[in-house]
C-alpha positions in Angstrom: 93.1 108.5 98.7 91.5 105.1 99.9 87.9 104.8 98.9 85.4 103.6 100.9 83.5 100.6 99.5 79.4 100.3 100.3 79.5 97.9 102.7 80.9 100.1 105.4 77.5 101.9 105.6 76.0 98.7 105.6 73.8 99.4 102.7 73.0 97.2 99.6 73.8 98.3 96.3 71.2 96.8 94.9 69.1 99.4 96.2 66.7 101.4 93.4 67.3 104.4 91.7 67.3 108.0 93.1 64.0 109.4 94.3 63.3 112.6 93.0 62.7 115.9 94.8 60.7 118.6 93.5 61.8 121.9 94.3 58.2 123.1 94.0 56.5 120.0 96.4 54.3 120.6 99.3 56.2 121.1 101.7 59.1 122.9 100.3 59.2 126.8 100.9 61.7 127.6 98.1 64.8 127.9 99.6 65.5 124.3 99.9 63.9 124.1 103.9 61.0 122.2 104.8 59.6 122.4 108.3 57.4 120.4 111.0 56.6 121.0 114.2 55.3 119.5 117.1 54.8 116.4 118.3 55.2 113.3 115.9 52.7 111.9 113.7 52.5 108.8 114.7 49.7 109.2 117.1 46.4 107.9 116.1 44.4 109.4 118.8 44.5 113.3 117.1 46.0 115.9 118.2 48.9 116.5 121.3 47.9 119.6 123.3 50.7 121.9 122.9 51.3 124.2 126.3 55.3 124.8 125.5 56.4 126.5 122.4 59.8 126.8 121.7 62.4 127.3 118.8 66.0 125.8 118.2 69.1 127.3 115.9 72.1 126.7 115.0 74.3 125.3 111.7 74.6 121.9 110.1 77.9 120.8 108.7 78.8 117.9 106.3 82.4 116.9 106.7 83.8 114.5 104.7 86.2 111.5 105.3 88.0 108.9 104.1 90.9 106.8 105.7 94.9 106.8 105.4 97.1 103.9 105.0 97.0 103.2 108.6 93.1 103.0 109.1 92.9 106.7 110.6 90.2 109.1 109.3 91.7 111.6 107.0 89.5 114.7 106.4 88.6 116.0 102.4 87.4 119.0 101.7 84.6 119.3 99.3 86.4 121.0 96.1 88.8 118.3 96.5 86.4 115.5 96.7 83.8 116.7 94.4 85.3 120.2 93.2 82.8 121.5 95.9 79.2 120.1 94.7 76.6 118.8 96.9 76.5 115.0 96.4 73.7 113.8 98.5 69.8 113.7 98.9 68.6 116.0 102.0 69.5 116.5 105.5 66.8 116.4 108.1 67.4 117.5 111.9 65.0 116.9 114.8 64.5 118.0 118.2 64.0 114.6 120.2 63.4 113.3 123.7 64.1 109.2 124.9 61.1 107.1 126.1 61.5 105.5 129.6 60.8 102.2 127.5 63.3 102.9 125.4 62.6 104.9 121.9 62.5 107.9 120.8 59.4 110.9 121.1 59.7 113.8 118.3 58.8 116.5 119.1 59.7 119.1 115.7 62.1 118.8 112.5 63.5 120.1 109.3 64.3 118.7 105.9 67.0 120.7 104.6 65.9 119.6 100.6 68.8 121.5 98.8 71.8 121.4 101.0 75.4 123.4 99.9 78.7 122.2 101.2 79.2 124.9 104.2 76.8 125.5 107.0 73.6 125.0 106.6 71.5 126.8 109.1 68.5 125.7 110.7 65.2 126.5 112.6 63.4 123.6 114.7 60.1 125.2 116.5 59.1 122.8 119.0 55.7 122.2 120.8 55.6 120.0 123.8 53.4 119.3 126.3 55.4 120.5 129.4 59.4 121.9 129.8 61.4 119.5 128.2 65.0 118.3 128.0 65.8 117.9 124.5 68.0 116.6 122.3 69.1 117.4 118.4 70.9 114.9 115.8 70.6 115.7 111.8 71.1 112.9 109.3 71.9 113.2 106.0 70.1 110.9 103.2 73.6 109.8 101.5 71.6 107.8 98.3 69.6 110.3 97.8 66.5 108.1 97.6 64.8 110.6 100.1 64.9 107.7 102.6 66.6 107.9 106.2 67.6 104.0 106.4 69.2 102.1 109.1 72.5 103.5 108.1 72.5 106.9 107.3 74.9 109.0 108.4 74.7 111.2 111.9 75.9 113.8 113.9 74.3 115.1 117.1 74.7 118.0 119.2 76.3 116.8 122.2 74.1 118.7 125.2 70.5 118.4 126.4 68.4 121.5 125.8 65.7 122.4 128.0 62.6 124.1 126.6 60.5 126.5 128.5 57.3 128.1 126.9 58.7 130.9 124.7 62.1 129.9 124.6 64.5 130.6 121.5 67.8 128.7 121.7 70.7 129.3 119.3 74.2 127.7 118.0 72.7 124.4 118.4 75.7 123.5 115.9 75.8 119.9 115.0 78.8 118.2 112.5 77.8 115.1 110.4 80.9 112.9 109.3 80.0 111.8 106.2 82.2 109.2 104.2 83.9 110.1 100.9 82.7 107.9 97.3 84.0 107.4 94.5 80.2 108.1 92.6 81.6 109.0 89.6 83.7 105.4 89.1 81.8 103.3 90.9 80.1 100.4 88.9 77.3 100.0 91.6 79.4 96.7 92.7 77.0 93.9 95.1 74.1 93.9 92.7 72.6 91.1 91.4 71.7 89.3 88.5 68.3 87.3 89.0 65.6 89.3 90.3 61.8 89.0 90.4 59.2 92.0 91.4 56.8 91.7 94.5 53.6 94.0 94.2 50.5 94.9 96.2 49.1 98.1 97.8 50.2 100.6 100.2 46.8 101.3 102.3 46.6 104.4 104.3 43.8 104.3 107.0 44.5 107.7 108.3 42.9 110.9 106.8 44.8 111.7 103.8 45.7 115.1 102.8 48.8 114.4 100.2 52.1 113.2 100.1 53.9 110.4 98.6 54.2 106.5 99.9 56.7 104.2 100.0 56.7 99.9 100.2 60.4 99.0 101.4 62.1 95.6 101.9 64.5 95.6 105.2 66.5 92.2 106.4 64.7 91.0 109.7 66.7 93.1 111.9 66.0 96.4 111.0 68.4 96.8 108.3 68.2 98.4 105.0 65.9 98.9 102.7 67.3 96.6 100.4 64.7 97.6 97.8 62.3 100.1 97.9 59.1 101.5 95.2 57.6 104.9 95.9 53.5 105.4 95.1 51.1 108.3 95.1 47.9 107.2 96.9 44.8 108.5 95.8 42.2 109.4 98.0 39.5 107.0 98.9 37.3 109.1 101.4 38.5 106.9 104.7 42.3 107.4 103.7 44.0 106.6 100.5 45.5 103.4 98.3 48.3 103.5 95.6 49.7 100.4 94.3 53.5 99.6 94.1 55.5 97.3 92.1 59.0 96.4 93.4 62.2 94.6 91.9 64.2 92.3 94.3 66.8 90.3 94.2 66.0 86.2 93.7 67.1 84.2 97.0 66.9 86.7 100.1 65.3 84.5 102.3 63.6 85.6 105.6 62.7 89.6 105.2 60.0 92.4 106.4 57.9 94.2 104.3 57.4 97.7 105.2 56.1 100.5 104.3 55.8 104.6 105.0 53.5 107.8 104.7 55.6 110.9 104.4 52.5 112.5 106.5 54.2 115.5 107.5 54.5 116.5 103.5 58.6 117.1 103.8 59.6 115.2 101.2 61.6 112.4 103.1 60.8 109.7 104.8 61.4 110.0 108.2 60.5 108.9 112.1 58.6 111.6 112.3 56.2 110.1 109.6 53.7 106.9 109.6 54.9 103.8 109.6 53.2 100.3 108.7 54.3 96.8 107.8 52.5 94.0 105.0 49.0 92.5 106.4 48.3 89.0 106.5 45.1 90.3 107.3 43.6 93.9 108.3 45.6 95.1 111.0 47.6 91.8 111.7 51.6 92.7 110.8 52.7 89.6 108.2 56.1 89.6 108.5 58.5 87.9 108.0 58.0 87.2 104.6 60.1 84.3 102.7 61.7 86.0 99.2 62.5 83.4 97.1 62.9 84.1 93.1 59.0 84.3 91.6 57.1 87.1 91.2 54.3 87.8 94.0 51.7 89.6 94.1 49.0 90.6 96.5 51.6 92.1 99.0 49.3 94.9 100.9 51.0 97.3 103.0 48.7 98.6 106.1 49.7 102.9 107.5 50.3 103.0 110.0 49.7 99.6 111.7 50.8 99.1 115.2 52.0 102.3 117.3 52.8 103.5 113.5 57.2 104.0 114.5 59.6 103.7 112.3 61.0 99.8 112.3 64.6 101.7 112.3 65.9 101.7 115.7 67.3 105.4 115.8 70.4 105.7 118.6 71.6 108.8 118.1 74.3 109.4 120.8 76.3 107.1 123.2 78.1 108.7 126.3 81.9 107.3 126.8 82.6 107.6 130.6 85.3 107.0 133.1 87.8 108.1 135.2 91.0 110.5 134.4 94.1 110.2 136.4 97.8 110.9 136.5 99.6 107.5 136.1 101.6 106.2 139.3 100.7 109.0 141.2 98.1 112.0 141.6 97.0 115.4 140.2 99.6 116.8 143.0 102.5 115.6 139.9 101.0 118.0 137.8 100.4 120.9 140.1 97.5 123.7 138.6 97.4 122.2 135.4 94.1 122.1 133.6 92.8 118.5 132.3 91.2 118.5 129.2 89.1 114.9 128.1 87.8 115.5 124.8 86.0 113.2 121.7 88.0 114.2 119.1 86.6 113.8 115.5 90.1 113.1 114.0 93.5 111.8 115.3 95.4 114.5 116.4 99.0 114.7 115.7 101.4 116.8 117.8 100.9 119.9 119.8 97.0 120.9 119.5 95.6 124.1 121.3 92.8 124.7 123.6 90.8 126.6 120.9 91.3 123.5 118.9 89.4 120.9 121.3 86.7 123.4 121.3 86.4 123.6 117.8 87.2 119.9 116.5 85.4 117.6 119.7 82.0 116.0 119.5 82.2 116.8 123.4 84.4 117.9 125.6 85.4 118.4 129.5 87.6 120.4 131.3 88.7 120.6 134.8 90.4 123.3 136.4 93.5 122.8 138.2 92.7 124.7 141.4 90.4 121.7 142.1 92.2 118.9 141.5 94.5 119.3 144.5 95.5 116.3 146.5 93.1 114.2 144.0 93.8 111.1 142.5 90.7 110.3 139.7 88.2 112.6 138.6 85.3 111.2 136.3 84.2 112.6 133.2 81.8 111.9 130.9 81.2 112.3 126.9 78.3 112.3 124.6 79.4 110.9 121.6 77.2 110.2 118.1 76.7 106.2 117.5 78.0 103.6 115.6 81.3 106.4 114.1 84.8 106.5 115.9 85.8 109.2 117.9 89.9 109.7 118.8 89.7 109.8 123.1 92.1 112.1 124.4 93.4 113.8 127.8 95.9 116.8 128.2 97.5 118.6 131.2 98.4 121.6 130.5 101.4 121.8 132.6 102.4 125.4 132.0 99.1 127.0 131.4 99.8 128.1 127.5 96.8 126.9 126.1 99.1 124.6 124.1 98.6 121.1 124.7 100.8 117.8 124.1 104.0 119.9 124.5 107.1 117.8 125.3 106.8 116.9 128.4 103.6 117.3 128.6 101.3 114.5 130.0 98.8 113.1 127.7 96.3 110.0 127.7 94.6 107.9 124.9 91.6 106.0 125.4 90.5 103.2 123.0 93.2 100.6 123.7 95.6 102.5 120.9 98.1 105.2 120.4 96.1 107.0 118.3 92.9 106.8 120.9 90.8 105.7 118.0 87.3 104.3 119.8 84.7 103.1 118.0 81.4 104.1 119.3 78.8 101.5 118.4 75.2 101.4 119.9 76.0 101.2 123.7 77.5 103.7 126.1 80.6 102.8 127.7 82.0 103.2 131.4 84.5 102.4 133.5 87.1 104.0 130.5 90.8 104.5 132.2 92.8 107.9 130.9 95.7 108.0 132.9 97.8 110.4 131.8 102.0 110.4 131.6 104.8 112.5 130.2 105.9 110.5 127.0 
């Protein structure tokens, strides 16, 4: 078994000590599930007028991975990992739609505060302004310091939903990949050994009715946090104040100092909460700040400052799309076979049946072989979570069993390798060539 080291979640291990949850917090209705609903917080102006309700179900599952000799994900199950206990902080899913200028808008959640290692179901009720195509992801807070950073990891469900007033849609399923480590023997490796503390206050300026705040330290680009020091503001009659103190590691250089409001009292810190940054002055966003190796105080967070987002840019899925063919020749070669182009979540090996593309893709097409008469491409596209790998696949099935990858059987693999191993990233791809052929 090959164990993954820290940096492939790009994540410092440096990083504080766990957060803790209280079962019996604000927010928390008993049985582990925390809900919000509606449109984000982030909106300074009051309330959204809500004219389409809606509600959104379906399950969550946490699959771990590691990878083989040969670089290829290899699946664990939980008891063999970690004899089938819940290793993790929370997961939190979301209902979500993209901005025009890029961005996401929120429109409802749930923090999932005491997840087990099968399904977890979940509930999303929605309010929007008008029908809405939708989208879901869930992200699971892997340090358990009740923080979605820049690198948690995400699964999505891989179709739009549309929302009408009243709606109720269900099996909204959505699979996180999670990667397998080694907690118990890990020595916390990448820390360091000369630090200093940077202090200040985390300054809400929006009416305060609870919940805990947090000051973070995130590299220039988004990534992170690095370091991070919860507080509990008290109230000031405008908003609320609560000071922080926070170790850091000597030398960093060029980093921002953030901060958060978890203002919709789920216990995590999330893009559906407040967001600000440090102030050089009221309401003027300080960063970049130089960290050197003294202590420094004085380091006053404004929440929300700006628009009040999340400095994480969230991209939840990418769509992989193309064109499918039969190589040298046309869909004629291959008469009334069905094509299958799927986003596998693990390499296949050998024969694998229709019920298993259904079961094991992130997304999947298929195309009937009455229609692809006398054609010689057909497009297809996939939506595909970001920044994982997915194993890119098309089938014929030549003699209609529902068994694909027989011999003889024409097959294509996308990603430049046998295995059709395709790393995702941040950007969607087109123009991807599956032609298939008979090994």
């Amino acid at each position: 078994m090959r164990i993954l080291s820290l940096g492939l979640i790009g994540l410092s291990a440096c990083i504080g000590g766990k957060h803790g949850h209280d079962s019996g917090d604000e927010g928390d209705s008993g049985n582990g599930l925390s809900e919000d609903s509606g449109e984000e917080n982030n909106e300074d102006s009051g309330e959204v007028e809500v004219e389409v309700d809606g509600t959104l179900t379906g399950n969550i599952t946490v699959q771990l991975y590691t990878y083989d000799d040969d670089g290829e994900l290899e699946y664990l199950s939980w008891e063999d990992a970690y004899s089938d206990t819940w290793m993790f902080g929370g997961i939190w899913v979301t209902a979500y739609s993209e901005k025009e200028d890029g961005g996401n808008d929120y429109h409802g959640s749930q923090a999932l505060l005491a997840p087990s290692t099968g399904p977890n179901a979940y509930a999303i009720d929605v309010g929007l302004e008008q029908p809405t195509e939708v989208r879901l992801y869930a992200q699971v807070d892997y340090w358990g310091d009740g923080i979605l950073g820049s690198s948690e990891p995400l699964g999505i469900h891989p179709d739009s939903v549309l929302v009408q007033d009243g709606d109720t849609h269900g099996d909204l399923d959505i699979t996180i990949l999670v990667p397998y480590y080694d907690f118990e023997n890990s020595t916390g490796g990448g820390g360091c050994t000369e630090t200093h503390t940077m202090s200040g206050d985390v300054l809400l300026t929006n009416n305060y009715a609870g919940g805990d705040a947090v000051a973070m330290l995130l590299s220039t680009s988004g990534d992170g946090p690095y370091h991070y020091a919860y507080t509990t503001p008290v109230s000031n009659g405008s908003g609320a104040t609560g000071d922080y103190e926070m170790a850091s590691c000597d030398g960093y250089g060029s980093m921002n100092l953030v901060g958060a409001h978890d203002a919709d009292g789920d216990t995590m810190i999330t893009p559906m909460d407040l967001w600000g940054a440090y102030i050089s002055e009221p309401d003027v966003d300080g960063n970049p700040i130089t960290v050197g190796a003294e202590d420094v105080s004085g380091m006053d967070i404004q929440v929300p400052l700006n628009d009040g987002d999340s400095p994480f840019e969230v991209v939840p899925f990418v769509s992989l799309s193309g064109n499918v063919s039969v190589l040298g020749g046309t869909f004629d070669d291959v008469p009334g076979a069905d094509v299958y182009v799927t986003a596998l979540k693990y390499r296949p090996s050998a024969e694998i049946s229709t019920s298993d593309i259904e079961d094991e893709s992130y997304d999947y097409e298929v195309f009937s072989g009455s229609d692809l008469s006398g054609q010689s491409a057909i497009p297809f596209s996939l939506n595909v979570p970001a920044n994982t790998i997915v194993y890119l696949w098309a089938y014929a099935d030549v003699d209609g069993d529902g068994e694909l990858n027989e011999d003889g059987e024409h097959v294509a693999s996308g990603g430049g390798t046998a295995s059709g191993k395709y790393p995702t990233g941040t950007d969607s791809a087109v123009d991807i060539s599956l032609e298939l052929n008979a090994p």
